[in-house]
N, C-alpha and C positions, 0 to 999 in steps of 0.2 A: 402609600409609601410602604406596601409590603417588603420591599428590600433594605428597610432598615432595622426590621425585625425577624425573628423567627420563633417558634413554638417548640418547644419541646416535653411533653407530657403534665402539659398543664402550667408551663413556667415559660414567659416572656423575659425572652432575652433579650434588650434590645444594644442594639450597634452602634446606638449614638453616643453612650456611656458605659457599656459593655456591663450592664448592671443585669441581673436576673429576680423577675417578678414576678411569685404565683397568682397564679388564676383559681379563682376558688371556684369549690366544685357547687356549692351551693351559696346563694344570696337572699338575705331577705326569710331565711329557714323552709326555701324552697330551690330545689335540686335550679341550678341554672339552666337544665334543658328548658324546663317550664318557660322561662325568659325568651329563648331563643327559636322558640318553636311559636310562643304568643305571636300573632297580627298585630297586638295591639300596640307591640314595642317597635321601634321605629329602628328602620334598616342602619342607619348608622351607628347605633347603641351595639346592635347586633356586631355589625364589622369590629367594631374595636375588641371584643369580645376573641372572635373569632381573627383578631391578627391581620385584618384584611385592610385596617386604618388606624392611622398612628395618630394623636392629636399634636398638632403645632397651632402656631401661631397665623390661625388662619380661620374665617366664615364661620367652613363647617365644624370648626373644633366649638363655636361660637354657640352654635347652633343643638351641638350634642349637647354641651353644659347647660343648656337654658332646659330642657328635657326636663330637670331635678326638680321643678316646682311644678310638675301635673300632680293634677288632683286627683288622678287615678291611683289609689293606693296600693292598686295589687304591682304596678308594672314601676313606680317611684322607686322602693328601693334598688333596682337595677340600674337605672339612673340615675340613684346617689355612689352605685357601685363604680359608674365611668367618671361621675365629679371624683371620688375619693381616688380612683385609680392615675389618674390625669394629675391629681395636687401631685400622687406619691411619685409620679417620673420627670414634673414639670423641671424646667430651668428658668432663666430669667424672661424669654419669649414669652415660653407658652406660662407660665406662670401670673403672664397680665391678664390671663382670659377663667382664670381659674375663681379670683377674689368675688366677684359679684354673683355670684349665680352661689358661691357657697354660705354668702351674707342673705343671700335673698331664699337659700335654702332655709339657713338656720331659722330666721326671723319669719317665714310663713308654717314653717314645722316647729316651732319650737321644743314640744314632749319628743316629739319623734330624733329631731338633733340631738338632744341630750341622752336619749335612750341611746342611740348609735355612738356616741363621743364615750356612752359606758361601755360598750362591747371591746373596747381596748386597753386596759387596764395598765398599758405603759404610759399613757398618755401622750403618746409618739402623732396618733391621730389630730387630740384635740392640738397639737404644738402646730402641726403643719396647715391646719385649718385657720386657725387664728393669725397665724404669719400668711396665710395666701389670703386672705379677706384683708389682712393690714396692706399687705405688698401691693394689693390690687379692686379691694373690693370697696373700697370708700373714698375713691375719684367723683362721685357725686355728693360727698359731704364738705361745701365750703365754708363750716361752720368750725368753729373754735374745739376743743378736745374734751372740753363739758359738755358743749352739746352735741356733739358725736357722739357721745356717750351716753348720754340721754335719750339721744332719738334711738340709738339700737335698745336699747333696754324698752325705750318704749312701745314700739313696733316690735319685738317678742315678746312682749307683753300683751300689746293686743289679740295674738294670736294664742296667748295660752291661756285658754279656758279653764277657769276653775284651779289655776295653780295654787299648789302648796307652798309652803314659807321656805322650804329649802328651793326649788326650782325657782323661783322669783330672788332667792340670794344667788344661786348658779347661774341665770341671767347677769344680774348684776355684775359677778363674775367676768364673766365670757366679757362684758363690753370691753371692761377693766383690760385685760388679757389682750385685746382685740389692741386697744391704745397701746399697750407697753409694744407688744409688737410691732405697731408705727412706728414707734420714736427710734426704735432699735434701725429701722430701716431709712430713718432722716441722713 
């Protein structure tokens, strides 16, 4: 869908909303050449990158998102770069494809989500995160709003080894935040 966008020294404009998006020059505290020139990053990470692929509501947008929970930790944040880029243009379409793969980000990275949710200090990040895992990410919880909120706390829980008493409150948190979000979209 290169015709719905276009580049201009670093900034994604795109035509569906005539909004303008920078591209950062580096991700993960390495230059994004590195990402783009890597084998090990998968060509459609790279397109989106490079304006070549727009994400909607469709497979392959399906398919980039799921990307964000490799265990490869050099080539992941690149991959958290296209989830977070994706929430930041999404509408209500593509928006349904965004919630679970950001749920299932947070909950298998737990330190590493939190670190990232700190790099924005407006909290504009963690807002849109939290509304795209409610809007979309917890269509396989048909459990009551206690225990959706138990099983996320629990299940980032398992994953963080060795947590501190503050990260184990900023879980608890995040579930919290994660529900008010729901409700807001009932």
């Amino acid at each position: 869908m290169i015709d719905t966008i276009h580049l201009q020294k670093n900034i994604w404009t795109d035509r569906l909303n005539n909004k303008k998006y920078p591209l950062p020059d580096t991700i993960g505290g390495k230059p994004v050449s590195f990402y783009l020139n890597n084998p090990n990053v998968a060509s459609i990470a790279k397109a989106l990158y490079n304006v070549l692929f727009r994400p909607a509501d469709n497979d392959t947008t399906a398919q980039l998102l799921s990307l964000v929970i490799t265990n490869d930790s050099l080539v992941r944040p690149f991959y958290r770069w296209c989830l977070d880029f994706t929430i930041s243009i999404s509408d209500g379409a593509l928006g349904e494809y965004t919630g679970t793969p950001a749920l299932k980000y947070a909950t298998k990275f737990p330190k590493e989500f939190f670190a990232y949710m700190n790099k924005d200090t407006s909290r504009q990040r963690y807002k849109e995160w939290t509304e795209s895992i409610a809007y979309s990410g917890l269509s396989n919880y048909d459990e009551t709003n206690s225990e959706i909120e138990n099983k996320i706390i629990n299940n980032l829980q398992a994953n963080c080894k060795s947590c501190n008493a503050d990260l184990k409150t900023r879980i608890s948190k995040f579930a919290e935040d994660v529900l008010k979000a729901a409700r807001k979209e009932d």
